[in-house]
Structure formats: structure tokens, C-alpha cells
N, C-alpha and C positions, 0 to 999 in steps of 0.2 A: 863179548867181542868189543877190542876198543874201536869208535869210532874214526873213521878214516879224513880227511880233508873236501874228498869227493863225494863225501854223503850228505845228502841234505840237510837243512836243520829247520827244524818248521819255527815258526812265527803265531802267534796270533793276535790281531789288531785289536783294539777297542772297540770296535762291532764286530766281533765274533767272526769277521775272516781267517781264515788260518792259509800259509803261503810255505811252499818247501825254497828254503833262499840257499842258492849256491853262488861265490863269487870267483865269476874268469876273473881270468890275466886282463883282457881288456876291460872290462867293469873295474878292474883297479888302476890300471892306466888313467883311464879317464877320470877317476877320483882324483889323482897324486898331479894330473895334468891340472886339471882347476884348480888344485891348493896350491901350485905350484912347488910341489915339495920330491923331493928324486929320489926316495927310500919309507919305507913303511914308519919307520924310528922318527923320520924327519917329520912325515904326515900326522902321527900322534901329538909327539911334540909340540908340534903348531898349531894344531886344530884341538887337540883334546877332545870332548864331548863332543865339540862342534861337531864334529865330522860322522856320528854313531848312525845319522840319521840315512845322510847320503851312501855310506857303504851298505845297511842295510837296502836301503832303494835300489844301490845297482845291484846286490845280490837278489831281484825277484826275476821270475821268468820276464823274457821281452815282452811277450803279451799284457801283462800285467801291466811291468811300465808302461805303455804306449797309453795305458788306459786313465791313468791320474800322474798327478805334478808331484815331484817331490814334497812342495809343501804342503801338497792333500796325504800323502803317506805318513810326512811327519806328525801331522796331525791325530792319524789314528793310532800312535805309536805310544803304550804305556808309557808313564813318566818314571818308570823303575828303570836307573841309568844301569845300576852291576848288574842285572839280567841282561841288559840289552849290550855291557860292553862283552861281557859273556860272552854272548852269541857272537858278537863281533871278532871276538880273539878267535875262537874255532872257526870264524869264517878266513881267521887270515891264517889258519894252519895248530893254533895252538891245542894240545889237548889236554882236554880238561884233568884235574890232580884227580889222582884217585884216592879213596879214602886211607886212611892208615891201616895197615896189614892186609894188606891188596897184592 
């Protein structure tokens, strides 16, 4: 089954937390509101990497957020950027390629 957009996609930090991260419409709003940028394309563009941290951030449940700062999440955040921009592309809808003769 391929996965869908609204399926979760777990995480696990550098201490061994692991998190199912989905991202709303308003967790993106509020991303593209800070960088000031009006389209997903725009917000890459400009932010690049910068930005992998904070949309992983607003993809954790609220609960979670309310409990550490962005900058404590980025913290426990692997430094392996293509896993993490991965994650980030399925979080903003893309699905992943499937292998050849699939």
C-alpha cells in the first residue's frame, strides 16, 4: 500500500524519542508566515535547509510542542540532512519513487 499524505511518518531524535509527525495547513501557514514566503516553492527556495528543522517542529503533535523550544528539537535532530529532507518532502505531500519495476 502506497503511503498516503495523512499518514504519519515517525521520527526518531538523538535520544531515542521517536514522534509520529503530521503537518496541517496551519503548521504550514505559520511556517511560510515567518519566512515570509507565499508558496511552498518560494519557502524552499529561500530557506533551503534552513527551514527542515522548523517544519519538522510544527509537524509534532501540540502536546509535544508546548513541551521544548524549537531550538531544543533542532538539537536532538540527526545531522543526516537527505533523510531529514525526505521526511520533509512526504510531509509536504510528495511520494516517495518507488524502486524500478514496481
Amino acid at each position: 500500500m502506497n503511503p498516503t499524505p495523512t499518514d504519519p511518518i515517525s521520527i526518531t531524535l538523538i535520544d531515542g524519542r521517536q514522534y509520529q509527525l503530521r503537518l496541517t495547513l496551519g503548521g504550514l501557514r505559520r511556517i511560510m508566515q515567518a519566512c515570509g514566503a507565499k508558496s511552498i516553492q518560494q519557502l524552499m527556495a529561500a530557506e533551503g535547509d534552513t527551514v527542515v528543522g522548523r517544519i519538522l517542529y510544527e509537524s509534532l503533535p501540540a502536546l509535544d510542542r508546548s513541551t521544548m523550544t524549537l531550538e531544543a528539537f533542532e538539537d536532538l535532530l540527526p545531522a543526516d540532512l537527505t533523510t531529514l529532507a525526505g521526511v520533509v518532502a512526504r510531509l509536504l505531500g510528495a511520494r516517495p519513487q518507488a524502486p524500478a519495476g514496481e
